[in-house]
Each structure stands twice: as C-alpha cells, then as structure tokens.
gemmi code that builds the backbone of each chain (N, CA, C; Angstrom):
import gemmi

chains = {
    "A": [
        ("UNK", (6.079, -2.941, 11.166), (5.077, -1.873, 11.156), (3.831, -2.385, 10.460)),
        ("UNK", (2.268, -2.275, 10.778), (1.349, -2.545, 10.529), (0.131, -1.938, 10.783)),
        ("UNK", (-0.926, -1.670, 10.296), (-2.173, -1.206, 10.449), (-2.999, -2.298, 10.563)),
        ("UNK", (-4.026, -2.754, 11.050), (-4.894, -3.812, 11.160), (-5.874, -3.717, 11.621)),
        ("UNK", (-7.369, -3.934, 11.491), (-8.785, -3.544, 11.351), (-8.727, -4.751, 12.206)),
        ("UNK", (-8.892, -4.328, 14.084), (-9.330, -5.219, 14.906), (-10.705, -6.375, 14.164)),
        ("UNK", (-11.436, -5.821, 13.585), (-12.884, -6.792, 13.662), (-12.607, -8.411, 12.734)),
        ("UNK", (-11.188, -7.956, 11.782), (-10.478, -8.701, 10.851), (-9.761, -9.582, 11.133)),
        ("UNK", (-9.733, -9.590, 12.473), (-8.370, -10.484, 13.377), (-9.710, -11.884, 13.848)),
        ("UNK", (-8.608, -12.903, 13.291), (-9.504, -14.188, 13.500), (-10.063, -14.047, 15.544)),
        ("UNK", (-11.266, -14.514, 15.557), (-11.107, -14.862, 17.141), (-11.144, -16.454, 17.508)),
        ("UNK", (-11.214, -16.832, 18.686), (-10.867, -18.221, 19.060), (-11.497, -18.793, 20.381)),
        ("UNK", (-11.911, -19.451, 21.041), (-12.343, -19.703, 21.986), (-11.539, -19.729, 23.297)),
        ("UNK", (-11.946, -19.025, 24.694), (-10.831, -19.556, 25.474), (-11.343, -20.412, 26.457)),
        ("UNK", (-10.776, -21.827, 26.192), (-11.061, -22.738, 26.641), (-12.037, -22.603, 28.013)),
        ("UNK", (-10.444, -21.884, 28.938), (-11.102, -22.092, 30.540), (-13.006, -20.979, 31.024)),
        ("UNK", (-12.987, -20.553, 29.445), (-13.850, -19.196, 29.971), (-15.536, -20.051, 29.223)),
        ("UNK", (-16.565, -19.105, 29.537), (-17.791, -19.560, 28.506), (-18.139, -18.161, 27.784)),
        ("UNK", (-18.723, -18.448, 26.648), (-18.508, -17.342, 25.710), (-17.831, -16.763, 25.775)),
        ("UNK", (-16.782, -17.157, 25.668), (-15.652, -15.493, 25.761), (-14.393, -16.318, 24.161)),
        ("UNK", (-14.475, -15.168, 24.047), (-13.678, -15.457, 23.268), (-12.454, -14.430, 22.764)),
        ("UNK", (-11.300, -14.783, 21.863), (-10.118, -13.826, 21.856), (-9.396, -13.469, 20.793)),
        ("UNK", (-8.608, -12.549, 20.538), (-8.134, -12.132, 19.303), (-6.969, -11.921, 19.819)),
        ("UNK", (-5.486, -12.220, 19.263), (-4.402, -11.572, 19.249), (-4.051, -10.573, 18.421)),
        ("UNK", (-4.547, -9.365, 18.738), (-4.208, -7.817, 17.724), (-2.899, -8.005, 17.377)),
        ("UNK", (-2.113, -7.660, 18.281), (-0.377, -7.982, 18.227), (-0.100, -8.724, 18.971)),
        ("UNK", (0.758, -10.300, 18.095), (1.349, -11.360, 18.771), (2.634, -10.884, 19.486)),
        ("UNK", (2.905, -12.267, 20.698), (3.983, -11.924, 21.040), (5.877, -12.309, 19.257)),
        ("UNK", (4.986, -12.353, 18.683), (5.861, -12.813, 17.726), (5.618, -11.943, 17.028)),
        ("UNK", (5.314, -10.409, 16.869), (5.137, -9.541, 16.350), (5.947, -7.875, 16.463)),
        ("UNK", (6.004, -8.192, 18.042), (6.725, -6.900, 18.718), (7.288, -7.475, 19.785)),
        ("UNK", (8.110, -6.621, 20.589), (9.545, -7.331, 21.002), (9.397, -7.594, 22.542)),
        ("UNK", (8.233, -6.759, 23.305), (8.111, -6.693, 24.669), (6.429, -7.199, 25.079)),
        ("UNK", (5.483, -6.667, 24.303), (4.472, -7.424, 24.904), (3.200, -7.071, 23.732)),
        ("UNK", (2.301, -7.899, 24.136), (1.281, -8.233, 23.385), (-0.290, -8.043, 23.741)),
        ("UNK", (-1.232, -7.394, 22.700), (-1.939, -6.633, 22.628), (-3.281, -7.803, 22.830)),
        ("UNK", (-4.509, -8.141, 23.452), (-5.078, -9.211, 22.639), (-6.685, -7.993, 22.947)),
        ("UNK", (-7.901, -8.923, 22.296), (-9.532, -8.305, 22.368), (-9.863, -9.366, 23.082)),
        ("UNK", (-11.025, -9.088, 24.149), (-11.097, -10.527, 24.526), (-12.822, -9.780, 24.579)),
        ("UNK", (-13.468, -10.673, 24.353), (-14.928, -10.680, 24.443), (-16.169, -11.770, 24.355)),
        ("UNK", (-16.782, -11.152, 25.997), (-17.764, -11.817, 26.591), (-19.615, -12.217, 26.149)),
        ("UNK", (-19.843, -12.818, 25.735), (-21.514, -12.653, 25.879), (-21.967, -12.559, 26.836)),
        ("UNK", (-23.170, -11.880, 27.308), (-24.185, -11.379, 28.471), (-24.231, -12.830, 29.338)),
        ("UNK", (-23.584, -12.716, 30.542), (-24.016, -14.094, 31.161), (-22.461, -15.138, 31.036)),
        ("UNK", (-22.021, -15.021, 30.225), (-20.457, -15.463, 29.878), (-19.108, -14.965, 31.087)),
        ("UNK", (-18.455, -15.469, 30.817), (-17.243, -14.839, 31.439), (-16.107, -15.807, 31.909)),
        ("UNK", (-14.848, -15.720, 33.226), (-14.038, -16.297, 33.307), (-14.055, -16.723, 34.548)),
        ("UNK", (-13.517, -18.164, 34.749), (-13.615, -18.305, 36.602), (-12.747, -17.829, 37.303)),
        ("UNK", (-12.640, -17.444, 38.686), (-11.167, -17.506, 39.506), (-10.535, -17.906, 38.830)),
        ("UNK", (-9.406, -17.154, 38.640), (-7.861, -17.712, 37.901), (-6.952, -16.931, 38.369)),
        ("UNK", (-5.792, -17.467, 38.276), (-4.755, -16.885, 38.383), (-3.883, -16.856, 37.183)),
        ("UNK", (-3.118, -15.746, 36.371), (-2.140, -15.764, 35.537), (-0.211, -15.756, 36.070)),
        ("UNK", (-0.035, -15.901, 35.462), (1.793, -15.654, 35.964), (2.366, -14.149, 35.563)),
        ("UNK", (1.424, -13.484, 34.279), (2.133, -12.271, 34.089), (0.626, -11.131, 34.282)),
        ("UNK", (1.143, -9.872, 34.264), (-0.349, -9.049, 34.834), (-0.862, -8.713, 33.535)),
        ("UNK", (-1.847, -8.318, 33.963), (-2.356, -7.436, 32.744), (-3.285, -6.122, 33.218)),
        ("UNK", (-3.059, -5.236, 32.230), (-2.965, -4.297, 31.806), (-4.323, -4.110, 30.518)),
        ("UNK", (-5.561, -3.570, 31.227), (-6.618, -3.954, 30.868), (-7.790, -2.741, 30.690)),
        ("UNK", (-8.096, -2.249, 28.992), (-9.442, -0.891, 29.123), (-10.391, -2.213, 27.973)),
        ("UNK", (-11.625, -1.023, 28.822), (-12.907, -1.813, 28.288), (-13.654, -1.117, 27.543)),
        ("UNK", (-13.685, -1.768, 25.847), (-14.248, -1.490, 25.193), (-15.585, -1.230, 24.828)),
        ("UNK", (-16.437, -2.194, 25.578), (-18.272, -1.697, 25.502), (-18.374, -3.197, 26.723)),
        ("UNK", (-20.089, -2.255, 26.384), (-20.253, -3.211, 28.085), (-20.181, -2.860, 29.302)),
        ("UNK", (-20.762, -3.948, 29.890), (-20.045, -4.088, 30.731), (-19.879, -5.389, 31.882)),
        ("UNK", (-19.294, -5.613, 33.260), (-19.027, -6.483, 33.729), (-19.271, -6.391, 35.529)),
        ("UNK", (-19.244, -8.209, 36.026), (-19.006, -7.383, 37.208), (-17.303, -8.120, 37.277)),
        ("UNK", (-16.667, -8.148, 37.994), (-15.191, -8.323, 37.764), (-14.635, -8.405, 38.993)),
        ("UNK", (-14.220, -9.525, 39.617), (-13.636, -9.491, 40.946), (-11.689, -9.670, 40.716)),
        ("UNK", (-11.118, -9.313, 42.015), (-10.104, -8.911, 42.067), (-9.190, -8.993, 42.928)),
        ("UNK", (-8.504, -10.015, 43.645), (-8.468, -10.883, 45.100), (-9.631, -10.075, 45.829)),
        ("UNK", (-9.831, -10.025, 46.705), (-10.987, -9.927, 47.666), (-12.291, -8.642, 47.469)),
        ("UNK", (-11.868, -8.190, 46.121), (-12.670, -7.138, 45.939), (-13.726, -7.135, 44.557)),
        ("UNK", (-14.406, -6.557, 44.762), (-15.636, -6.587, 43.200), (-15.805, -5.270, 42.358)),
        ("UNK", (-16.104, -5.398, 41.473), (-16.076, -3.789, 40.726), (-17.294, -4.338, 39.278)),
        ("UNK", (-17.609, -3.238, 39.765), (-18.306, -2.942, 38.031), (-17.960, -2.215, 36.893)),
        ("UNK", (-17.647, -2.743, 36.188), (-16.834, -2.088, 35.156), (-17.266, -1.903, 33.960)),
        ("UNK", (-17.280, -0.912, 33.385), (-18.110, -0.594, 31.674), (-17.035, 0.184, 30.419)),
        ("UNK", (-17.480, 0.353, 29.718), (-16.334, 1.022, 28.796), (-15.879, 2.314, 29.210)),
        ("UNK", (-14.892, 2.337, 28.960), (-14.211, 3.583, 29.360), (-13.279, 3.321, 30.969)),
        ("UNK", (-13.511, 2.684, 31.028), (-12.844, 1.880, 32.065), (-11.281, 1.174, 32.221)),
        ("UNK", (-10.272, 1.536, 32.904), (-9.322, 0.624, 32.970), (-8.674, -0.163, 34.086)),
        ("UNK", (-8.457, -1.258, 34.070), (-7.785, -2.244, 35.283), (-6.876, -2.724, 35.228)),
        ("UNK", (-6.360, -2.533, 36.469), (-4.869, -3.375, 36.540), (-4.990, -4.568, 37.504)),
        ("UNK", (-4.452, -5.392, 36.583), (-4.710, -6.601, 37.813), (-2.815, -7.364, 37.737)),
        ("UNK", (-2.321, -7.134, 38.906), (-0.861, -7.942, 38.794), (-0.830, -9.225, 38.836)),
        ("UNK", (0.560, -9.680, 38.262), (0.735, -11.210, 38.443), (0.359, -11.511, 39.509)),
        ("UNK", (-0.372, -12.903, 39.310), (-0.515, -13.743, 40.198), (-2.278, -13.708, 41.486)),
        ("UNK", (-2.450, -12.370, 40.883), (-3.711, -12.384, 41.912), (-5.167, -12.692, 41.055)),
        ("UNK", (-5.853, -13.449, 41.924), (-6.501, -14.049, 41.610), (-7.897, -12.783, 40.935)),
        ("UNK", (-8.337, -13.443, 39.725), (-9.397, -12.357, 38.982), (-10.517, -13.293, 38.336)),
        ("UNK", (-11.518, -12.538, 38.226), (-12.591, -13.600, 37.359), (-13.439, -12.467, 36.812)),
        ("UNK", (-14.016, -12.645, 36.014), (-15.325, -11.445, 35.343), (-16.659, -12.234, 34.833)),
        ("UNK", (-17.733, -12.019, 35.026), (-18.851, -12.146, 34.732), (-19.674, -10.921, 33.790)),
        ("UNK", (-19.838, -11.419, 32.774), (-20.227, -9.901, 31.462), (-22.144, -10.135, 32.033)),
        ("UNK", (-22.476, -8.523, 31.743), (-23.466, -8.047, 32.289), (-24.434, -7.518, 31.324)),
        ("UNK", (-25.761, -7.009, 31.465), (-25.969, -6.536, 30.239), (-26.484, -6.909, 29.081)),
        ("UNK", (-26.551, -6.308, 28.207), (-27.599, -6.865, 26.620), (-26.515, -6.863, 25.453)),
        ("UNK", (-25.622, -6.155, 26.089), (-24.786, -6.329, 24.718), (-22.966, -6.937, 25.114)),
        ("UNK", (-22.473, -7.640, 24.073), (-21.139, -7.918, 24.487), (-20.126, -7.435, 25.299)),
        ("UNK", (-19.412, -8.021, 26.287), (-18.610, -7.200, 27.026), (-17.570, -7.796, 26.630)),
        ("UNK", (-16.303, -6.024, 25.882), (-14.974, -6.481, 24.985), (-14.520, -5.475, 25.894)),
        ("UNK", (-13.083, -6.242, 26.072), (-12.012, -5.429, 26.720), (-10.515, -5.786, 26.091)),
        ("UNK", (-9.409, -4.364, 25.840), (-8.395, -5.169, 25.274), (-7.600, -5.399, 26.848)),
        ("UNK", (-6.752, -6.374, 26.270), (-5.631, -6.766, 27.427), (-4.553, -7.352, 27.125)),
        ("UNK", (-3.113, -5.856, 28.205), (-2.032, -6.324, 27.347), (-1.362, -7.194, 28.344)),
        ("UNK", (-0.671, -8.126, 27.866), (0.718, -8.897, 28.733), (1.937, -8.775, 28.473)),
        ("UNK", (2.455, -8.770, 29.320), (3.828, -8.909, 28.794), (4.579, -10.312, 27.583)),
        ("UNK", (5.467, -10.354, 27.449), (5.583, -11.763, 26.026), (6.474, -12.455, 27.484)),
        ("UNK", (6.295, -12.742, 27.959), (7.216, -13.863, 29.103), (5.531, -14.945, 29.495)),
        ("UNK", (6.492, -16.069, 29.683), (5.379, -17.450, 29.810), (4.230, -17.036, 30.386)),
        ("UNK", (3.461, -17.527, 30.312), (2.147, -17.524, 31.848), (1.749, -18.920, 31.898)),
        ("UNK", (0.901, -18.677, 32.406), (0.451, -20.286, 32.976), (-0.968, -19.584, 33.484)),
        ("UNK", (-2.241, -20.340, 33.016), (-3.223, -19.988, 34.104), (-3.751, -21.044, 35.107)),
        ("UNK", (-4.127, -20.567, 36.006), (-4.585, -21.709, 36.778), (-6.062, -21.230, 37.261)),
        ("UNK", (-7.194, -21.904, 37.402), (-8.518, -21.833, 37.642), (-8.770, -22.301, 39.349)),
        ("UNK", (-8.909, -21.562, 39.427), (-9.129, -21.920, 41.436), (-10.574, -22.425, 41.767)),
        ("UNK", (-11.460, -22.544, 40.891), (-12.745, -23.288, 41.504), (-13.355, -24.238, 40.343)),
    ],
    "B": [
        ("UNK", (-3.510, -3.086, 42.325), (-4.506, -3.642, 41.687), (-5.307, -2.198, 41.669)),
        ("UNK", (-5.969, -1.839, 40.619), (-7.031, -1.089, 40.822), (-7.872, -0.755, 39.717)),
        ("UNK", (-8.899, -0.044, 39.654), (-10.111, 0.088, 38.671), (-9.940, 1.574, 38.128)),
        ("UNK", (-9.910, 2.022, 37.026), (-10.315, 3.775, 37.054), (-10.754, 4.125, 35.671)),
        ("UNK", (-11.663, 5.230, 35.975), (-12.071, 5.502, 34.989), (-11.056, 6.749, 34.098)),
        ("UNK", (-10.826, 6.256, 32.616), (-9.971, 7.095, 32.066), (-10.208, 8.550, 31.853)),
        ("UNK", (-11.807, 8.984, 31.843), (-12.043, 10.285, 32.048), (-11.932, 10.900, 33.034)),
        ("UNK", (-11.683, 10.763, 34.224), (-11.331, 11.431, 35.449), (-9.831, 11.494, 35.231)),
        ("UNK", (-8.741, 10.802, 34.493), (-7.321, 10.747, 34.748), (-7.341, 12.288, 34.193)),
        ("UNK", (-6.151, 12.691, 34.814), (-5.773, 14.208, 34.163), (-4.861, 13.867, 32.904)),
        ("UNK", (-4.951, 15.376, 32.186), (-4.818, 15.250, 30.673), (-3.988, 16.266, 31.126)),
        ("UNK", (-3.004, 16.518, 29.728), (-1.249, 17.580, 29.860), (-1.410, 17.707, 28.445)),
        ("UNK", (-0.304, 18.145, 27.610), (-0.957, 19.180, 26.694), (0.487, 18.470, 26.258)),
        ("UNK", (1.028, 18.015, 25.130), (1.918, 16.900, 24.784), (2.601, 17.946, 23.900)),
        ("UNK", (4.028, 18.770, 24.268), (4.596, 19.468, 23.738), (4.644, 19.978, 22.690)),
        ("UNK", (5.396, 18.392, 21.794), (6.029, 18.408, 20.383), (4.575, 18.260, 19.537)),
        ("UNK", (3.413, 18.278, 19.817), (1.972, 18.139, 19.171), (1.549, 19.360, 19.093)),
        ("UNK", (0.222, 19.775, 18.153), (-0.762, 20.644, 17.723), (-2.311, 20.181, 18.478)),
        ("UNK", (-2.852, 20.774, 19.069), (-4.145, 20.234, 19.771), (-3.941, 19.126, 20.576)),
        ("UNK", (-3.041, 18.587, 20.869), (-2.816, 17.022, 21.218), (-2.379, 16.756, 22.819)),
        ("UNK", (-3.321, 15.643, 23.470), (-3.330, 15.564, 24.802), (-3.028, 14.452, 25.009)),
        ("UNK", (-2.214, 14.341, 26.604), (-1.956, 12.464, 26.933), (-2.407, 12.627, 28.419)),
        ("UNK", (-3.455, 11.143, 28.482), (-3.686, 10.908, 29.698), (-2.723, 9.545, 29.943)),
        ("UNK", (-2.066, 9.888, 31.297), (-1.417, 8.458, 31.337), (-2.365, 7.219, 32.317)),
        ("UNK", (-2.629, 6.356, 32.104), (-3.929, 5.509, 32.698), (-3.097, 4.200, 32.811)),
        ("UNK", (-2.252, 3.871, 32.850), (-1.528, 3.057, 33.658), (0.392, 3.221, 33.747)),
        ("UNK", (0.792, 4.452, 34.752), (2.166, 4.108, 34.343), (3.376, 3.933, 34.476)),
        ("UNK", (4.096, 3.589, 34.485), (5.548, 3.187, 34.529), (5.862, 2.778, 36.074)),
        ("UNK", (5.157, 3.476, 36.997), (5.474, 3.683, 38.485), (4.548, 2.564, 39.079)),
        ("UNK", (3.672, 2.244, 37.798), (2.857, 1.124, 38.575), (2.327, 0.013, 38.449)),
        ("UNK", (3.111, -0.621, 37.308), (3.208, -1.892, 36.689), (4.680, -1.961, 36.585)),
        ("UNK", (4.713, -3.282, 36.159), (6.462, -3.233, 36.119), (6.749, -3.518, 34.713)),
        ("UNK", (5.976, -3.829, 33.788), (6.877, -3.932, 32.186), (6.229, -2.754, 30.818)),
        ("UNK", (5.301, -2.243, 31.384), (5.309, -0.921, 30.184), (3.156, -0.486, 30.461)),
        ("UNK", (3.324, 0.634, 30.123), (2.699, 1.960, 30.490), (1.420, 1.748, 29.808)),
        ("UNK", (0.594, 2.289, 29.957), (-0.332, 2.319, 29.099), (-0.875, 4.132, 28.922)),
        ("UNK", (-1.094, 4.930, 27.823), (-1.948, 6.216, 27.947), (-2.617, 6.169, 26.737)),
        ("UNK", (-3.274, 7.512, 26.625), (-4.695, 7.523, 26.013), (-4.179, 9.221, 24.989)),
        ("UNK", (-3.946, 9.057, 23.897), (-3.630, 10.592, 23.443), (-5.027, 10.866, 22.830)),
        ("UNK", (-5.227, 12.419, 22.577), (-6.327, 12.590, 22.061), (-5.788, 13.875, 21.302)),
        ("UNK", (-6.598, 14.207, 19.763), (-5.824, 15.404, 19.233), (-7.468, 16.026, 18.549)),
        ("UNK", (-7.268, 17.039, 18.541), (-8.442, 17.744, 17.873), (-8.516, 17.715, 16.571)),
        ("UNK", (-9.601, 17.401, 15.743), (-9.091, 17.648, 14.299), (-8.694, 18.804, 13.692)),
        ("UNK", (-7.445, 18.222, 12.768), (-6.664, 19.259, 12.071), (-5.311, 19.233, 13.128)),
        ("UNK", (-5.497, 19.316, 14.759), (-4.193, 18.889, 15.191), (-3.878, 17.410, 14.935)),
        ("UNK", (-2.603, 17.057, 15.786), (-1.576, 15.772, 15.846), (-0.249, 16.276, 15.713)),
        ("UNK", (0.541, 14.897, 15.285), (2.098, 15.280, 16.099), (2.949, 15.080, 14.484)),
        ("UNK", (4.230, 15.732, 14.510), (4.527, 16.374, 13.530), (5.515, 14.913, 13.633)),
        ("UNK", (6.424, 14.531, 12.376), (7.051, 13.454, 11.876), (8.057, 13.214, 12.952)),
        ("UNK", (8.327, 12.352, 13.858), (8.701, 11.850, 14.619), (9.718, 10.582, 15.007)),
        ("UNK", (10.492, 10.077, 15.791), (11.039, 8.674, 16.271), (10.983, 8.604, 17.463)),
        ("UNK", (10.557, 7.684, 18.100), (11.040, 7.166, 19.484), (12.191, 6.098, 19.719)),
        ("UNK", (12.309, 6.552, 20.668), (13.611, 5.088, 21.158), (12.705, 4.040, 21.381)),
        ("UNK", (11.360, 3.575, 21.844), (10.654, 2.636, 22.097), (9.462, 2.514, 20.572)),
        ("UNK", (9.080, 1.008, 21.004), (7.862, 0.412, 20.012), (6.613, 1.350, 20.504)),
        ("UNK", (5.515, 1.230, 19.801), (4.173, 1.766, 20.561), (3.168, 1.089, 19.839)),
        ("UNK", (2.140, 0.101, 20.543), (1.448, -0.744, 20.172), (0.167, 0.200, 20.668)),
        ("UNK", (-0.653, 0.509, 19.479), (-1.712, 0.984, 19.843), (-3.158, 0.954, 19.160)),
        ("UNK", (-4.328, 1.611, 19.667), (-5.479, 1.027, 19.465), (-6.487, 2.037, 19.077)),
        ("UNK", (-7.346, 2.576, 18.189), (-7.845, 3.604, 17.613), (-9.519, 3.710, 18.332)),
        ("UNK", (-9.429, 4.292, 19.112), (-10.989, 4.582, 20.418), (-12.021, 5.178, 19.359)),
        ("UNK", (-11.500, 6.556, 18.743), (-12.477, 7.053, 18.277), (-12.196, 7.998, 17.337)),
        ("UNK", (-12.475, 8.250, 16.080), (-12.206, 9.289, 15.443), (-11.550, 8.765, 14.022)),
        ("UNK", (-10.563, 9.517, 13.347), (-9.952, 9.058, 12.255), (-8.871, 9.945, 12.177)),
        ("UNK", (-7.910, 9.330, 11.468), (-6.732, 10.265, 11.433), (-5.716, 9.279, 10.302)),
        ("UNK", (-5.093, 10.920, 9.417), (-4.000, 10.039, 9.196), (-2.955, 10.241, 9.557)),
        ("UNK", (-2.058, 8.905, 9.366), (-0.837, 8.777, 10.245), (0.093, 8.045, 9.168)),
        ("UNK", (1.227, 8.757, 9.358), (2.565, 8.507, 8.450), (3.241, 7.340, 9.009)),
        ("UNK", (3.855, 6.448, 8.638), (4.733, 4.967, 9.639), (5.418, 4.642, 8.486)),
        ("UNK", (6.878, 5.140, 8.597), (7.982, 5.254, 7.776), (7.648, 5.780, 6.477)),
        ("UNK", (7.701, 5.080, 5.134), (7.325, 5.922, 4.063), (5.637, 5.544, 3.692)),
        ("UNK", (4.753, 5.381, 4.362), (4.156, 4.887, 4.005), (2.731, 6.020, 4.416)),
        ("UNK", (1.482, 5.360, 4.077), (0.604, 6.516, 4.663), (-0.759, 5.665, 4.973)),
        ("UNK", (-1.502, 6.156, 6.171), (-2.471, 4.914, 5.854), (-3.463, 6.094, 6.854)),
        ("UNK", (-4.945, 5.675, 6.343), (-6.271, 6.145, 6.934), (-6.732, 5.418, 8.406)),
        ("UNK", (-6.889, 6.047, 9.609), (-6.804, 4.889, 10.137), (-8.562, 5.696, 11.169)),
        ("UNK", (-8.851, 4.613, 11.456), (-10.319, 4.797, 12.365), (-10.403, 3.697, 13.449)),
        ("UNK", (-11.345, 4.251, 14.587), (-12.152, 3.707, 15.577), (-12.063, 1.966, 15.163)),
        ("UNK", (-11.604, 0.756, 16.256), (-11.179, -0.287, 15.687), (-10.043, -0.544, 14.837)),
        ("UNK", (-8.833, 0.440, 14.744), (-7.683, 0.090, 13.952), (-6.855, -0.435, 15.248)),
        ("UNK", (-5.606, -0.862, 14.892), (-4.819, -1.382, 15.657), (-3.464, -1.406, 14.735)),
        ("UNK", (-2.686, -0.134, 15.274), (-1.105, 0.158, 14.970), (0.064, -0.107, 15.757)),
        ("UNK", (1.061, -1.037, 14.932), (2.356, -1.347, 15.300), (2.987, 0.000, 14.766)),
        ("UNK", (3.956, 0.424, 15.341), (5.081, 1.316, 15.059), (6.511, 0.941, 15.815)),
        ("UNK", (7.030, 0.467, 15.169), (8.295, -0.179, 15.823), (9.555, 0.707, 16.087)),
        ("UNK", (10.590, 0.453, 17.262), (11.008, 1.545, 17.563), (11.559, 2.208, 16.791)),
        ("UNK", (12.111, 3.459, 16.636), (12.922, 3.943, 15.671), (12.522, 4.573, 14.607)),
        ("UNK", (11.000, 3.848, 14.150), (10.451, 4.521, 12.702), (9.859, 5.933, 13.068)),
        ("UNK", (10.264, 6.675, 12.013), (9.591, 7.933, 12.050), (7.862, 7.365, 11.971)),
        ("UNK", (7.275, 8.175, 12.641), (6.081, 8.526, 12.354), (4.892, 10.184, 12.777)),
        ("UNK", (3.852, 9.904, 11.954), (3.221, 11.257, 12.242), (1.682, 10.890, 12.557)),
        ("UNK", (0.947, 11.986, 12.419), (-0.520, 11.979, 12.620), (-0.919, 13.026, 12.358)),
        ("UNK", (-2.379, 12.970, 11.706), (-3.210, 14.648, 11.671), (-4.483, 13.936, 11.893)),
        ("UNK", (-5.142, 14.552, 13.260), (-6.293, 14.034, 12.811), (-7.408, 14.841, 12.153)),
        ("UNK", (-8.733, 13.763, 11.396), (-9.419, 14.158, 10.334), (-10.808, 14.383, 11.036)),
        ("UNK", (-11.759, 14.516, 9.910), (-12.971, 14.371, 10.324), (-13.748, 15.540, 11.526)),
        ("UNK", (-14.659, 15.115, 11.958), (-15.236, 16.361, 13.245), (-15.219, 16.156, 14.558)),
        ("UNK", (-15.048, 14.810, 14.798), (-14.575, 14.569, 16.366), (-13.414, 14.134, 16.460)),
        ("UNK", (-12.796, 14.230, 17.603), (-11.804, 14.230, 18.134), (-11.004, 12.660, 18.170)),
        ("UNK", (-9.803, 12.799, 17.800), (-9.130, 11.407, 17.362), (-8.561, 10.988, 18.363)),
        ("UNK", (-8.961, 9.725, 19.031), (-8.162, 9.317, 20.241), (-8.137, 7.883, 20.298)),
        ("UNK", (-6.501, 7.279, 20.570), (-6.025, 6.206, 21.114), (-5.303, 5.443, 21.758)),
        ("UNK", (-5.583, 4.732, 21.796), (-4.700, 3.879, 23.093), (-3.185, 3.855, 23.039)),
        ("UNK", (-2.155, 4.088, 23.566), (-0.970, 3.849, 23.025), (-0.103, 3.048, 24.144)),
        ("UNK", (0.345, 1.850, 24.120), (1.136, 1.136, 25.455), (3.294, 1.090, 24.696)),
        ("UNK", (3.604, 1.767, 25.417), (5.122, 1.513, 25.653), (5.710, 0.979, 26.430)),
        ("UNK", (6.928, 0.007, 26.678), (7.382, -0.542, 27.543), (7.820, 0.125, 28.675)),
        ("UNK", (8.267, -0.044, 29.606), (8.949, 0.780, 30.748), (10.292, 0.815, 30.701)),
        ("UNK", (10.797, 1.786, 29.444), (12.143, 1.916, 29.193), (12.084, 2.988, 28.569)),
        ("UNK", (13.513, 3.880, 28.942), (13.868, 5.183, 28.926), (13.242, 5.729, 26.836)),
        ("UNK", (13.082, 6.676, 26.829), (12.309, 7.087, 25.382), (12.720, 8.436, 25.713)),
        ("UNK", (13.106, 8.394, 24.038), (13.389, 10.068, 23.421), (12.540, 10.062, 22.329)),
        ("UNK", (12.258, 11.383, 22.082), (11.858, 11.763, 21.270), (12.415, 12.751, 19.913)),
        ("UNK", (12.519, 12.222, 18.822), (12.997, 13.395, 18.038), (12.537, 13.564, 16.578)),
        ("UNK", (11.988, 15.087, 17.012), (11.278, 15.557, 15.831), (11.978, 15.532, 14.680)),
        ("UNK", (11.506, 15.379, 13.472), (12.155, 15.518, 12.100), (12.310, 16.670, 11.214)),
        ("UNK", (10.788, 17.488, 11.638), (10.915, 18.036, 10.841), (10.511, 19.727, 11.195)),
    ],
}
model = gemmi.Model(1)
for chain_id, residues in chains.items():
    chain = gemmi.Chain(chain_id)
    for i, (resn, *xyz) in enumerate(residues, 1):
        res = gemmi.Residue()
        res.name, res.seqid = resn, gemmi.SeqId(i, " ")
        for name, pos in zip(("N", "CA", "C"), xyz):
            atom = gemmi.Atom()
            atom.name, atom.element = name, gemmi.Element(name[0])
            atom.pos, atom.b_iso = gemmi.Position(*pos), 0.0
            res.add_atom(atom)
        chain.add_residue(res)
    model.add_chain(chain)
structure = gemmi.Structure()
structure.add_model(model)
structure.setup_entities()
C-alpha cells in the first residue's frame, strides 16, 4: 500500500521515442497484475510506428496529440481515453504549446517493442 | 481499438457510496487483463470503510480527499497516485469545493465488495 506524488517519480528517457519521456507510478514489481506508467511528450516530440506485445490501456492527461492507430488517426487531448491492443501498430506525434502527458497501463507479462519505420 | 472521450461515458450512482459516481471507460468486456473507470464523489461524499477481493491502482484527476488504506490516513490531491492492495480495508471523503475524481484500474477478475462498517 502506498501514496505517491506522481511529479516525485524519477522520469527517464524512452529510447525509441524523441522527447518523450517516462515514469513508472506503479512497477510491475509493485502490484501483482499490471503496471501504471506517465509518459510525456514535448510539442513536436513523440513515438514512431511501433508495435508492443501487450496493449495498453491509455487517458490523457494535458495536451494534446495527433495519434495513429493501425490504419486510423485521431486527435486526442486530455480527457481523453484509448485503447490500443496487443500487437497493433500505434505512433503519436504531441501537438501544441504545452506538454503532451498521458498515463498508460500494461499488463506485467513481457513486451517487446518493435519500430516499423 | 478505439478513442473516447470520458465525459460522454455514462455515469451510475455507486451503491455502497455517499455522492459517489463510476464511469466505466475501459471494461472488462473489452480488453482482456483489467478495466479501467473514473469515480467521482462530491465533497463531503465518498465510500464508507471497505475491502475488495481485487488490487486498485489508481490516479488522483482532480480534487482532494481523504482516504483511509488499512490503519493509516493520508491527504491525497490532483497528481497523487494510490496502491491499495487486495484485501485492505479502505475509505474516502472527499474535501475541499470541487469535486474529487480518479482514475481507478482493476484486473479482470471476479470482486466483492464488503463494507465494514
């Protein structure tokens, strides 16, 4: 059991992305089924085509984005939530003047990402 | 796969609570490892001392409230992030003049509820 002041949680770079960067709120070594993370974009930043192995389960904190989704595009801002399942291909581009943060949960089973372009 | 905005989801009126509402915004029927909803309680309502059969990893949108997690007591606001692991009693009242609302994700496994008190 824990309380924890998201802004307090170290963040980290994610490699495959530009400006984006991530926080694990709750590790998978924390709770027993799945894991909580912050992930956030600078204006112009974001992630390429990728594919994950597990889905996620995804609301957006401020901002906003444009966000594709196998063959489809969306604009997405806070207050917003997405589901994107294993395996289909997703990418986001953050929009805007101010940071685009979204949390996103996974399940605690492996993933693997893979970058398609 | 899909996009939605959490203010259009419909809201239900959460029994065992005082003022207290759940939107469900991703669930059980449509991911395969655990749910995501959105409770919201008016201040002065929330939910009276409690256990679930499941964990609930959740995320503090807006407002303040306090919330009981086993013997313990803690202030929690907009940017908190609460573990409650299965089994522990817990409570909530929320404080302040707007309305206390957050994220709450459970796995996709059977949950009871039982009041304490």
């Amino acid at each position: 059991m824990f309380v924890r002041r998201a802004s307090e949680v170290p963040s980290e770079p994610v490699g495959a992305g530009e400006g984006t960067t991530r926080q694990v709120l709750i590790g998978p070594d924390e709770a027993p089924n799945f894991a909580l993370r912050r992930f956030e974009m600078r204006p112009g930043g974001g992630m390429p085509r990728h594919t994950n192995a597990v889905e996620h389960e995804q609301y957006v904190l401020q901002g906003r984005a444009r966000v594709g989704i196998g063959d489809e595009e969306f604009e997405v801002r806070a207050g917003d939530v997405v589901y994107i399942p294993a395996g289909v291909p997703h990418w986001y581009r953050a929009e805007g003047e101010e940071p685009f943060a979204f949390l996103c949960v996974v399940p605690n089973q492996p993933d693997r990402i893979e970058v398609l372009e």
